[in-house]
C-alpha positions in Angstrom: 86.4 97.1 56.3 83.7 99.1 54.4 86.0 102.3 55.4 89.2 100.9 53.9 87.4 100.1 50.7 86.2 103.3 50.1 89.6 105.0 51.3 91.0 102.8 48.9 88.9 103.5 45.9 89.3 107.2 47.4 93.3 106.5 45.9 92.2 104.1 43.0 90.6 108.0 41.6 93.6 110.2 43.0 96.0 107.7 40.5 93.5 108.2 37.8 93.4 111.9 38.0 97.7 111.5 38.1 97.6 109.5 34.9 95.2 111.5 32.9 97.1 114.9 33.8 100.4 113.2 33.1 102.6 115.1 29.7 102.0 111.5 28.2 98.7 111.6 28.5 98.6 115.6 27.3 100.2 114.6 24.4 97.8 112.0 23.4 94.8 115.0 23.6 96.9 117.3 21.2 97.0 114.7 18.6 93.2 114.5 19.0 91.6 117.6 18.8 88.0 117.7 17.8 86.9 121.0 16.1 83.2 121.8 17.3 80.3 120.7 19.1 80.3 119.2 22.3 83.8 117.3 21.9 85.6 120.5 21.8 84.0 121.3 25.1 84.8 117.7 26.6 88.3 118.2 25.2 89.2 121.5 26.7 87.7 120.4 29.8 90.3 117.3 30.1 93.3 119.8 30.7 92.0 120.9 34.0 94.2 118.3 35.6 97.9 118.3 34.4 101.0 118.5 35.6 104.6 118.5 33.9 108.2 119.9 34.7 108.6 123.3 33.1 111.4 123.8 30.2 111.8 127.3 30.6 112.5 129.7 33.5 110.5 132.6 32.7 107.5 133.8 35.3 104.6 132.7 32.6 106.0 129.0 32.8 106.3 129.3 36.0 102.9 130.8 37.4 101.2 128.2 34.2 103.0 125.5 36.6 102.1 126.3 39.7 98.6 126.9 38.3 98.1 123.8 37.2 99.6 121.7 40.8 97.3 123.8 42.2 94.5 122.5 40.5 95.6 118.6 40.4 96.1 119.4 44.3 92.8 120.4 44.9 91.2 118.0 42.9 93.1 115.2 44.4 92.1 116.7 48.1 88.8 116.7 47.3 88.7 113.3 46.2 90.5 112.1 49.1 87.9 114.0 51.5 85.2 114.4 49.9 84.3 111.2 48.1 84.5 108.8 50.4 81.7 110.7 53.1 79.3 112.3 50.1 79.3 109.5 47.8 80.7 106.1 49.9 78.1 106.4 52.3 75.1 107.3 50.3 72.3 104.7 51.7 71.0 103.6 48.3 72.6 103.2 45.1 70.3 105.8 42.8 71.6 108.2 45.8 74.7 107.2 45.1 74.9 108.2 41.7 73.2 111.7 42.2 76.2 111.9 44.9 78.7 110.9 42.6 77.8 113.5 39.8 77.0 116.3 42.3 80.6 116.0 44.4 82.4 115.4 40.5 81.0 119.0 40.0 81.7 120.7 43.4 84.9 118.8 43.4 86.1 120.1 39.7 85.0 123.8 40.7 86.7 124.2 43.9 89.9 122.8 42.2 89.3 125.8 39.5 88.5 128.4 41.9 91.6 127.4 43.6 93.7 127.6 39.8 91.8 130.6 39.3 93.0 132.6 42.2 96.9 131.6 41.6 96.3 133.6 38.3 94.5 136.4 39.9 97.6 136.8 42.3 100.1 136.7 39.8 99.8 140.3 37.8 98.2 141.9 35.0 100.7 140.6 32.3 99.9 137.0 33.6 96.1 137.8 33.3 96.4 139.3 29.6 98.0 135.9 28.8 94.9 134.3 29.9 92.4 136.2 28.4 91.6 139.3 30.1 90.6 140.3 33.4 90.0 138.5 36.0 85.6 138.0 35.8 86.6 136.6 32.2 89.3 134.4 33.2 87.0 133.5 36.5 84.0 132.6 33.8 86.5 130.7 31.3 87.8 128.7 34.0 84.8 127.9 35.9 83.0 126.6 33.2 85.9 124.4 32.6 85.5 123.0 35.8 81.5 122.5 34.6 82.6 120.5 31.6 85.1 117.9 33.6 82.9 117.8 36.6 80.6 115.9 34.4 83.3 113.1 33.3 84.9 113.4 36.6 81.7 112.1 38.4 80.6 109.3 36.1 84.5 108.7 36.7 83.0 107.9 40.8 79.9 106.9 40.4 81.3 103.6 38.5 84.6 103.6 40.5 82.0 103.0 43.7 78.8 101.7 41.6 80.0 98.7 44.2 80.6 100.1 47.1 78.9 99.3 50.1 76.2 101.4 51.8 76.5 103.1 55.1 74.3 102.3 57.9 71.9 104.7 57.8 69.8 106.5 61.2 67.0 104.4 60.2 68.5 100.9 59.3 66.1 98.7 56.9 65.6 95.5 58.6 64.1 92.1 56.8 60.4 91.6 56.8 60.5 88.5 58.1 59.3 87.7 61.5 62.8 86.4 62.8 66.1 87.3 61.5 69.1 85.2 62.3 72.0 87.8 63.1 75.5 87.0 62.7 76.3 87.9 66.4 75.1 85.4 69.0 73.1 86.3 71.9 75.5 86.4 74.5 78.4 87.3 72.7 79.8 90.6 73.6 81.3 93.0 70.7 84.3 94.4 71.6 83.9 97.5 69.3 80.7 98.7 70.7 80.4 101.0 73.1 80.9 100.7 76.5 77.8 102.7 77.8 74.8 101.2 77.2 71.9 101.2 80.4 70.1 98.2 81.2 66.5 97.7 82.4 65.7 97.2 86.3 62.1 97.6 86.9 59.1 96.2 85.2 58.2 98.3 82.0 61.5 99.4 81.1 61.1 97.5 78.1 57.8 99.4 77.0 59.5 102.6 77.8 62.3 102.3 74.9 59.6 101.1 72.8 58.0 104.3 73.2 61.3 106.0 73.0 61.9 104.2 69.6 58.9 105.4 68.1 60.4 108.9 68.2 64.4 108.1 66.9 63.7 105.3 64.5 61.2 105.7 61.2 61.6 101.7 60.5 60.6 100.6 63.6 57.3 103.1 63.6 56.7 101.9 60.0 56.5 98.1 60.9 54.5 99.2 63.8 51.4 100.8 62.2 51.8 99.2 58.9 52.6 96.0 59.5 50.3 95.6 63.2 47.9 98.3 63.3 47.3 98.6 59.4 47.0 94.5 59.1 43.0 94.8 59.7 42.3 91.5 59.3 45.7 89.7 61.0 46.3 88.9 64.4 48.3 90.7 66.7 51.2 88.8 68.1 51.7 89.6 72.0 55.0 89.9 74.4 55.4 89.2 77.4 57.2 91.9 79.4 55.5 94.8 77.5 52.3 96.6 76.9 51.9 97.3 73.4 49.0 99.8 73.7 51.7 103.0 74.4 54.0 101.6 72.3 51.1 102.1 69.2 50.4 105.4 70.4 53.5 106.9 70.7 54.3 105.3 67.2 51.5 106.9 65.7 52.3 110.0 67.2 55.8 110.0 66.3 54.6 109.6 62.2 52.4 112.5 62.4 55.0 114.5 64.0 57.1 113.2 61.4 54.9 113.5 58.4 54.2 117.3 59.1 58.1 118.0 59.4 58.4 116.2 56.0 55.5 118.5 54.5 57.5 121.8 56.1 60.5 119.9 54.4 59.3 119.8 50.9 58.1 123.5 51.4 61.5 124.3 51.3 62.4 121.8 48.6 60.0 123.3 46.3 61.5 126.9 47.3 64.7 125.8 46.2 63.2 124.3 42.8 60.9 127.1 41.8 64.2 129.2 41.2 66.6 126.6 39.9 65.7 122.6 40.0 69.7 122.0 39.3 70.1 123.5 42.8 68.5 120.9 44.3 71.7 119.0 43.8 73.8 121.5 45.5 71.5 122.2 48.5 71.4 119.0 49.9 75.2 117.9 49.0 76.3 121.4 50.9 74.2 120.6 53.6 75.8 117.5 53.8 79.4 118.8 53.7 78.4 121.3 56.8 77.3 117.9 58.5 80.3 116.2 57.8 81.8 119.2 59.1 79.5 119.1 62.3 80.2 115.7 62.8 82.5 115.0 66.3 86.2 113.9 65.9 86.8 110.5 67.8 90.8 111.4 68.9 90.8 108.4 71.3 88.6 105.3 72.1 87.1 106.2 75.5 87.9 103.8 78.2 85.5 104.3 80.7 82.1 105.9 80.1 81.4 107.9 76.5 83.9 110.5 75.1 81.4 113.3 74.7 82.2 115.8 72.1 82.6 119.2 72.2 80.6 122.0 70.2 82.9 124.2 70.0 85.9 122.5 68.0 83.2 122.0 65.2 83.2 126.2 64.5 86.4 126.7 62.9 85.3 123.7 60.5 81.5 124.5 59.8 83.2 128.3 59.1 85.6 126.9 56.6 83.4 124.4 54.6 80.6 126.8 55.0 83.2 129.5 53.2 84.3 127.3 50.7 80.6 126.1 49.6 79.7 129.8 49.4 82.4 130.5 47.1 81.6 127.5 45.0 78.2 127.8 45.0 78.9 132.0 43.5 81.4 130.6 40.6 78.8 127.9 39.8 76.1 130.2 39.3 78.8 133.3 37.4 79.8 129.9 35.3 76.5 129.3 34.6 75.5 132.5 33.8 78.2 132.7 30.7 76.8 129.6 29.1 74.9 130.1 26.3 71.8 128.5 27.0 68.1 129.1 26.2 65.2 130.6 28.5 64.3 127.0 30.0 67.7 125.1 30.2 68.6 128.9 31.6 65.7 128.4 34.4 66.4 124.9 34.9 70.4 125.0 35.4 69.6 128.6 37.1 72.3 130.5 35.5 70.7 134.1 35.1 71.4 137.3 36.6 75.2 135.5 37.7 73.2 132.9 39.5 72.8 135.0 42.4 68.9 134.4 42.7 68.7 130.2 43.1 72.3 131.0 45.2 70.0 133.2 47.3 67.1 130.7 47.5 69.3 128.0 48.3 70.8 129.2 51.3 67.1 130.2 52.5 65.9 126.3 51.5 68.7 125.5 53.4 68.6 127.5 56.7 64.4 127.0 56.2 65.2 122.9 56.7 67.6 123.3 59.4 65.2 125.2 61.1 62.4 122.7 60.9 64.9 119.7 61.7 66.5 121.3 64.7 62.4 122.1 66.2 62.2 118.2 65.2 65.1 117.4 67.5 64.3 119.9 70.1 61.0 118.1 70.5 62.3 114.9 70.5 64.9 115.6 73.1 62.4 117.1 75.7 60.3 114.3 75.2 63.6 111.8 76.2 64.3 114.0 79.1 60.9 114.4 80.2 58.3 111.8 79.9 60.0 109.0 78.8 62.2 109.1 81.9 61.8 106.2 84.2 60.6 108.4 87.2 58.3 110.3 85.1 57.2 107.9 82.8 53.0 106.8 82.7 51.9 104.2 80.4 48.5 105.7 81.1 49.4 109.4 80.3 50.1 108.9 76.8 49.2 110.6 73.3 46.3 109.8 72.3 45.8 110.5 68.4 42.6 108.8 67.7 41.0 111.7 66.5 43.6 111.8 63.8 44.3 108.4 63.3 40.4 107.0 63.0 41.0 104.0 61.2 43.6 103.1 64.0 41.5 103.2 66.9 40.0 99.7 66.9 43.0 98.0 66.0 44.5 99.3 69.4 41.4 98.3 71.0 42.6 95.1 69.4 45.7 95.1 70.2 44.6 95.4 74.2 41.9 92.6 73.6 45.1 90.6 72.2 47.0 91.1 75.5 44.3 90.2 77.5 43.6 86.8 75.3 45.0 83.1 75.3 44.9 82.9 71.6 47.9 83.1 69.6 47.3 82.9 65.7 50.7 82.8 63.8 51.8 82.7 60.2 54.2 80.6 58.7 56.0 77.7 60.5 56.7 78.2 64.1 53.8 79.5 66.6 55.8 81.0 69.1 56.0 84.2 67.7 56.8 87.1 70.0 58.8 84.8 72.6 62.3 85.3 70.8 64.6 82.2 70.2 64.5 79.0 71.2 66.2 78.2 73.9 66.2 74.3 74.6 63.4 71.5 74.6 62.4 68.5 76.0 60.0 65.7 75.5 58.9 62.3 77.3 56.3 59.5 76.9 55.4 57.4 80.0 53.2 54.3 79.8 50.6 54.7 82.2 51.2 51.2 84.1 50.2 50.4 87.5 52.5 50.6 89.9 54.0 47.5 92.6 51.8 47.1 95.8 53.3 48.7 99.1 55.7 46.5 100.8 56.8 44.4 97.8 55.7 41.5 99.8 52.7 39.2 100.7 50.3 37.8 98.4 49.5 39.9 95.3 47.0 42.4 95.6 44.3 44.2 92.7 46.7 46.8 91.1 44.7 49.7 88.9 45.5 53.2 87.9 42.9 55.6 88.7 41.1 57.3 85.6 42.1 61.1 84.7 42.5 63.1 81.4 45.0 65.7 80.1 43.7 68.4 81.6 43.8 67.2 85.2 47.3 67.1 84.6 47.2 70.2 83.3 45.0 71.7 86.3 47.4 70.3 88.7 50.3 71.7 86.9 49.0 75.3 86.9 48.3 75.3 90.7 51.7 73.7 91.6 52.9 76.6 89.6 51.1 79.1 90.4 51.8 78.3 94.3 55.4 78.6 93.5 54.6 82.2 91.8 53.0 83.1 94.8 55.7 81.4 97.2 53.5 78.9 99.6 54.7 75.5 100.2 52.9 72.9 98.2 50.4 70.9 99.9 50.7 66.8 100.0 47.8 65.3 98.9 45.9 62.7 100.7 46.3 59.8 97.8 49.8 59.7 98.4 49.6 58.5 101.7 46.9 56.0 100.8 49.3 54.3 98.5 52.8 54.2 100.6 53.1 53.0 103.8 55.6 55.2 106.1 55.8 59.2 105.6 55.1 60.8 102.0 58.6 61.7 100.8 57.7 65.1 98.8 59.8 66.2 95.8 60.5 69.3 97.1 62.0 71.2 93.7 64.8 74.2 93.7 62.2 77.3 94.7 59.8 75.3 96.6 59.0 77.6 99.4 60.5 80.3 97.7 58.6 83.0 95.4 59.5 83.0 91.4 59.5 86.8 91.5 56.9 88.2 88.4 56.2 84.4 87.4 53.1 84.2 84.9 51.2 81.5 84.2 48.7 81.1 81.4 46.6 78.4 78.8 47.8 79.4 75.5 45.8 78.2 72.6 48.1 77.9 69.3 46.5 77.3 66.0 47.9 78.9 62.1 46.2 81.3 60.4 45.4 79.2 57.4 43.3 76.6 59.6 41.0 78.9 61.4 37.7 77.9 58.8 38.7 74.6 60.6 37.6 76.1 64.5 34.2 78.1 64.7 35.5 79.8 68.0 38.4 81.1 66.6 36.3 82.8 63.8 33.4 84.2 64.7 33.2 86.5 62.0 35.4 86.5 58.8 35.1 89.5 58.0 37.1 90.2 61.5 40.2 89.5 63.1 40.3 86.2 64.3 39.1 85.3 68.2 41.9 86.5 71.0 40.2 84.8 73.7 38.3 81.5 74.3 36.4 80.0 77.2 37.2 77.8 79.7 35.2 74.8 78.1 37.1 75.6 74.7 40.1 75.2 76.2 39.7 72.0 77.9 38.0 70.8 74.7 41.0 71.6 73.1 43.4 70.3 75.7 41.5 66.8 75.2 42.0 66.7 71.8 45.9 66.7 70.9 45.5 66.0 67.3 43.5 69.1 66.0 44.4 72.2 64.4 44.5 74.0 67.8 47.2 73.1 70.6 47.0 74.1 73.9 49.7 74.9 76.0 50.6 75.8 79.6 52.6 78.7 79.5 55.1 80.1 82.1 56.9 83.5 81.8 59.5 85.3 84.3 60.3 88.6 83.1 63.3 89.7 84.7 66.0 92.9 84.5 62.6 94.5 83.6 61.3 92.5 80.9 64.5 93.0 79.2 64.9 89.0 79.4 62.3 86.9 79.3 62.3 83.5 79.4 59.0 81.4 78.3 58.0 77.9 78.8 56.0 75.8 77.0 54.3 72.4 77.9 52.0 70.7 76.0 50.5 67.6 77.6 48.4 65.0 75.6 46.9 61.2 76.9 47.1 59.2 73.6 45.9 55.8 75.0 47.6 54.3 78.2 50.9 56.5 77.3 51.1 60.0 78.9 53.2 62.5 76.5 54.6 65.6 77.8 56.6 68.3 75.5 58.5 71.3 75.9 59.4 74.2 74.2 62.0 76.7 76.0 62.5 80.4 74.9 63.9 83.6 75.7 63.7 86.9 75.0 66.4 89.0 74.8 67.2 92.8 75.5 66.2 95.0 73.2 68.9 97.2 71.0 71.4 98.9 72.4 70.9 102.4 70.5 67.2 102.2 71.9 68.7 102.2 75.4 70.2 105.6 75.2 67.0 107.5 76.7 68.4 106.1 80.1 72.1 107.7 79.3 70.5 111.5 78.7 70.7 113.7 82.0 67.0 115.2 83.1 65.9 118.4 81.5 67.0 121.4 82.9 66.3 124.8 81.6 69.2 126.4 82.6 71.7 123.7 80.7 72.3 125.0 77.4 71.6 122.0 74.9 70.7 124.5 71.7 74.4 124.1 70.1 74.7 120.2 70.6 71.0 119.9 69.1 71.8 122.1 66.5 74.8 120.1 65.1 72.5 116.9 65.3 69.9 118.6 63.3 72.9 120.1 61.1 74.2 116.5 60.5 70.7 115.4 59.7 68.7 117.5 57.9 70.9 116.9 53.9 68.9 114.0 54.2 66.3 114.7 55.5 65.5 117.4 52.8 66.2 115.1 49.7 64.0 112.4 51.1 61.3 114.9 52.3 59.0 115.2 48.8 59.5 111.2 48.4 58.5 110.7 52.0 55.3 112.9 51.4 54.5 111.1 48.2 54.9 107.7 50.0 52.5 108.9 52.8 50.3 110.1 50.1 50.5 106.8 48.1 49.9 104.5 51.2 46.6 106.6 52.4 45.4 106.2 49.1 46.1 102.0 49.2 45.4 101.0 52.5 41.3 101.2 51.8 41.9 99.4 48.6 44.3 97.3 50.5 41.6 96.2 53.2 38.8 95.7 50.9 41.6 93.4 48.2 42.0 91.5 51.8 37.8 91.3 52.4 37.0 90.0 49.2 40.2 87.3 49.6 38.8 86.5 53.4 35.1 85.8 52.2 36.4 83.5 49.3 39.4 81.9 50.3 39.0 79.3 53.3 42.9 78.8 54.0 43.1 83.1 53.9 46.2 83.4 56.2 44.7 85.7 59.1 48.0 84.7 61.5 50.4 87.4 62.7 53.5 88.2 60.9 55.0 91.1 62.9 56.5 90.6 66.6 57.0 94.2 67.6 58.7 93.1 70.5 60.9 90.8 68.7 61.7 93.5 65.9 63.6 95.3 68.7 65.3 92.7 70.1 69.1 92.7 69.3 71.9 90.3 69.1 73.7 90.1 72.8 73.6 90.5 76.4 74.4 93.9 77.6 75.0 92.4 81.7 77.0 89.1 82.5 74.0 87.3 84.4 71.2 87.8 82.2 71.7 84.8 80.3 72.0 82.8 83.4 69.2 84.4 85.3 67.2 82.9 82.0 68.7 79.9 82.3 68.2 79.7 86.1 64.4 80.0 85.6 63.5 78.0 82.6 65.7 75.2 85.3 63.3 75.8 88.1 60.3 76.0 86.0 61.9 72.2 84.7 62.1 71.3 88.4 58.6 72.4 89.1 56.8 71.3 86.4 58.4 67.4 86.7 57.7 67.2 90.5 53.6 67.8 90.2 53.6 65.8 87.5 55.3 62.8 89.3 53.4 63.5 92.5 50.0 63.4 90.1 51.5 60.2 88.9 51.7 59.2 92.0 48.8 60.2 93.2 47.2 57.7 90.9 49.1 54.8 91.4 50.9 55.0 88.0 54.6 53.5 88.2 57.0 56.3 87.8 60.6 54.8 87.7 60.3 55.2 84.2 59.2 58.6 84.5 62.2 59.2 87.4 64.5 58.0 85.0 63.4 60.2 81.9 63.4 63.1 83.8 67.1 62.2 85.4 68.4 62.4 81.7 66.4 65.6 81.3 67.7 67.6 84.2 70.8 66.5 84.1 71.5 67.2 80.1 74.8 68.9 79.5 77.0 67.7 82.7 80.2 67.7 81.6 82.8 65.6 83.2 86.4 66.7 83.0 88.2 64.3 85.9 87.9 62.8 89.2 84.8 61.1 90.9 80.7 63.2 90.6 77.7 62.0 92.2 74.7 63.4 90.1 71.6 61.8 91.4 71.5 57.8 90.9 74.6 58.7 88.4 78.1 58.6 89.4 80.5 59.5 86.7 84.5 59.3 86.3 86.8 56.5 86.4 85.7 53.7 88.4 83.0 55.1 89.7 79.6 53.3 91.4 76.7 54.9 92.7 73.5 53.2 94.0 69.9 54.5 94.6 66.5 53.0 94.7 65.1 55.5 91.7 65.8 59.1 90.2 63.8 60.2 93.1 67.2 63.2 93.4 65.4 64.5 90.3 63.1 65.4 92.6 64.2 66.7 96.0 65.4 62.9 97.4 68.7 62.6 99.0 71.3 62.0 97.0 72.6 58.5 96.0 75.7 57.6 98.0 79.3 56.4 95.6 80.6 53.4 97.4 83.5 52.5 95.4 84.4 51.0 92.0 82.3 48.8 89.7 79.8 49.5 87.3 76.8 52.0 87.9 73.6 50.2 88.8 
């Protein structure tokens, strides 16, 4: 949609340009003619497109007509190819409006050049007629073609003041700690590419995280700004990844980039010192050779990628290269002719024909090709070496602590984080770094005794046996853990005391069978803001909050559901190698005689698909040759990259000159303000995540676990209720509704547990025991379901 709009502003200017050259419109100019200053200029400059019918036959007319098609052609061509790359997908709109002025110029003087050589061609009598030779009818038209491109590109920049921006290589994202996408997860996109890679063994994830650091400048910002260069913040952990490489690699990645951006402005200043107007034609050439460079899509590939090839880019990098050199030499002989003094002289660079700030130009230019194309040879031998799967070592890393001092005990803190049970989080939900929310559930049990054995004789003492929160919560985490580790659970001896006959044991899906890379952890949840309110979990203001607490804390915190601190049991199975991870979270509380039991369900998805592509480059190989395909990348990038390069270095400059100020702003906050918010904003992990599924099953392997961990989780806790002679029919019955949420019945007879549904259906069974493991309730015929 964005490329139809700006194809159809693209024509909105083409029929702008027709009407203004029209003899109607001609006409109109003659009857205004200004008679000095500037206006005259301005007006001259307005016949450089016109077209009209010629009234006479002679060769004058004729050669006069031709000359001035030729010129409305070229100016409509350049609008209709030009425009719409250099000016519709600038990523910003003050970009936008440097773009629209600088292509108005370049547009107006390749339309004269193009005027100019018609009359060059035609004979000597034609050139007399127009003033003289052909160097003073080059100069007359060429600063023509000055004069309009001024109009001509105020003409864009309002035409597409509105326009919407390109993606850029480094996409701005939202601060804010989740972002709601338009495309589901799960939903595929029928436009995106086919070949994407998926993860398979544990620390894939980490390894495109490390790959990132390298190919996207957001990402690395909101790493070490918003994590390592929050001193006083928590950290906010994943599972599935180890954020220490990811850090390290990040910081190296900005100190790779930083010195490319110095080397960059080198050039920039080259450039400036003989001409600062240049610096608008640098950059804008060096983004029509990128253009240029960029692969033509002649059919959507079917199966795999469509690679391009390096060679069909030669002819057109030789003509737009050709055509900018020629522009670029009228520009500066246009120039030249102006009459302007010493400094507007320097500063538009029109001395000595131009030929010096032409010269340093091209050198800026080649200069910042050079340094961008070392940046992407780097980067590409880093992608086909250590960041490959079979070569890749979390342990063999960068390490730019020596450079990056103030970083170093932040990524001790970031390891501490990993290793904790504390998670301190800002705003309104505390799972952040689990990704979205899946599903939840919650019950409340009364904790009433439950009916003798038998059912019959005379009526005998009935009492619940005394136990707290946490001995659920003990029992819970070594039911789980046993299924982690795949033994069978054991029956305990206090279910036999209380039933007569065999113990019938729930036996849940996975019992006996190993949740592959299941974690199990206490997970203490408290907000930033309500720290002051926990001495534990701030030992020090004038630190980062506490990442891990002892065993004591915990239970204290466990036995006390109605503080600032919760304390969860969480579960995590990271599967397609931690691409997907679903979490569970249960939070168990005894208020009274009423056991509550809550949980929170969520899963994290895979990360981007651009940051998958280190798994689609081939290994590096020294006899491959990879210099022309890098050198089109670089090509392609570095227009950008040279315009941004002195604002990139001031920003650096500006934000190692604030972050001190920053932390000490933060210190003096922290010592006054008791609700200082100290809780993590930034999910690293959750930053990468993107919108879909990139394999069919991933959503239901999710699915599939967070349902056993369900399974699991209810059986101990009814065998502990049993256990302790607390009546659990209620209990068998919540957790029937829980397990069975979202069956769907679409005809004929189904038996769910103690459930039968469809027309006419009966089912009997003593309790929900199926929940469970039990057998399954038998249908025997019509009637209501008891």
């Amino acid at each position: 949609m964005r490329r139809a709009g700006d194809k159809g502003r693209a024509v909105f200017l083409c029929g702008i340009l027709v009407a203004v050259g029209s003899p109607w419109a001609r006409e109109l100019l003659l009857e205004w003619w200004p008679h000095e200053g500037v206006l005259l200029l301005l007006h001259r400059a307005l016949f450089v497109p016109q077209w009209s019918t010629p009234v006479t036959s002679d060769d004058l007319t004729h050669v006069v007509t031709w000359r001035n098609y030729t010129a409305l052609a070229g100016l409509l061509l350049g609008v209709l190819a030009l425009v719409p790359r250099l000016v519709g997908r600038a990523p910003t709109p003050g970009i936008r409006w440097v773009a629209a002025l600088g292509t108005g110029f370049l547009i107006s003087l390749l339309s004269t050049v193009l005027s100019w050589a018609v009359i060059a061609t035609s004979g000597p009598e034609v050139l007399i007629a127009f003033g003289g030779d052909a160097s003073a009818v080059l100069v007359n038209f060429t600063v023509d073609g000055l004069l309009f491109g001024l109009p001509l590109g105020l003409l864009i920049a309002v035409v597409y003041a509105r326009a919407g921006t390109a993606a850029p290589r480094c996409r701005r994202r939202t601060p804010t700690r989740t972002r709601e996408r338009s495309t589901p997860m799960g939903t595929s996109t029928p436009d995106a590419p086919v070949a994407v890679a998926t993860g398979t063994v544990p620390g894939d994830v980490t390894r495109y995280l490390c790959a990132a650091a390298y190919t996207d400048p957001v990402f690395v910002r909101r790493v070490v700004e918003g994590v390592l260069g929050d001193g006083l913040g928590a950290i906010a952990v994943s599972p599935g990844v180890d954020l220490v490489p990811v850090a390290r690699h990040s910081l190296t990645a900005r100190r790779l980039r930083r010195r490319r951006d110095r080397r960059l402005a080198a050039a920039y200043g080259l450039i400036a010192l003989f001409g600062p107007l240049w610096l608008l034609f640098a950059p804008l050439a060096l983004r029509v050779l990128g253009g240029a460079a960029a692969p033509r899509a002649k059919r959507r590939p079917v199966r795999g990628r469509d690679l391009p090839r390096t060679s069909e880019a030669v002819w057109r990098l030789a003509g737009a290269a050709t055509a900018l050199l020629l522009a670029g030499a009228a520009a500066g002989m246009a120039l030249s002719a102006l009459p302007l003094p010493g400094l507007l002289r320097w500063l538009t660079g029109g001395y000595l024909l131009g030929i010096p700030p032409l010269l340093a130009g091209l050198a800026g230019a080649a200069l910042a090709l050079r340094i961008v194309l070392d940046e992407e040879t780097d980067v590409d031998a880093r992608m086909r070496g250590a960041l490959r799967r079979d070569a890749f070592d979390p342990d063999g890393l960068p390490r730019p602590g020596a450079v990056e001092p103030w970083a170093a005990s932040r990524i001790a803190a970031v390891a501490d984080a990993q290793r904790g049970n504390v998670t301190c989080y800002s705003g309104f939900s505390p799972f952040i770094g689990y990704g979205r929310r899946e599903s939840e559930w919650a019950l409340a049990l009364p904790l009433l005794p439950s009916d003798p054995p038998g059912g019959t004789g005379p009526e005998l003492p009935r009492s619940v046996a005394g136990f707290d929160a946490w001995d659920v919560v003990e029992r819970l985490r070594h039911r789980l853990q046993e299924a982690a580790d795949g033994a069978p659970p054991a029956t305990g001896p206090a279910v036999r005391a209380q039933r007569s006959g065999p113990v019938r044991r729930a036996q849940a899906p996975g019992d006996g069978a190993r949740l592959t890379g299941l974690v199990v952890e206490d997970r203490i949840f408290v907000s930033g803001r309500e720290l002051a309110q926990e001495p534990p979990l701030l030992p020090d203001p004038l630190l980062a909050p506490a990442t891990r607490l002892s065993a004591d804390d915990l239970r204290r915190i466990a036995l006390h559901p109605d503080g600032v601190a919760r304390h969860c049991l969480a579960s995590h199975v990271p599967l397609w190698g931690g691409e997907v991870v679903p979490s569970h979270f249960l939070h168990v509380a005894v208020v009274g005689r009423t056991l509550h039991l809550r949980c929170e369900k969520f899963v994290l998805g895979p990360v981007r698909r651009e940051l998958h592509s280190v798994d689609l480059l081939p290994p590096a190989d020294p006899r491959t040759g990879r210099s022309p395909s890098l050198a089109l990348t670089a090509l392609r990038r570095t227009g950008g990259a040279l315009w941004a390069a002195p604002w990139s270095c001031l920003s650096d400059a500006l934000a190692e000159y604030r972050r001190p100020r920053r932390l000490r702003r933060e210190l003096r906050a922290a010592l006054e303000d008791p609700a200082f918010d100290r809780g993590a904003r930034v999910s690293v992990r959750e930053d990468a995540q993107g919108p879909e599924y990139f394999h069919h099953f991933q959503s239901g392997d999710a699915r599939r676990a967070l349902h056993a961990l369900d399974r699991h989780v209810l059986a101990a806790v009814r065998d502990f209720l049993d256990e302790h002679g607390v009546d659990t029919a209620d209990f068998r019955a919540q957790t029937q509704t829980i397990l069975n949420h979202g069956v769907l019945q679409t005809g004929g007879v189904s038996v769910v547990g103690n459930q039968a549904v469809g027309p006419g259906a009966r089912a009997t069974a003593e309790s929900a025991t199926a929940a469970a493991g039990a057998p399954p309730a038998q249908a025997t015929g019509s009637g209501p379901v008891r």
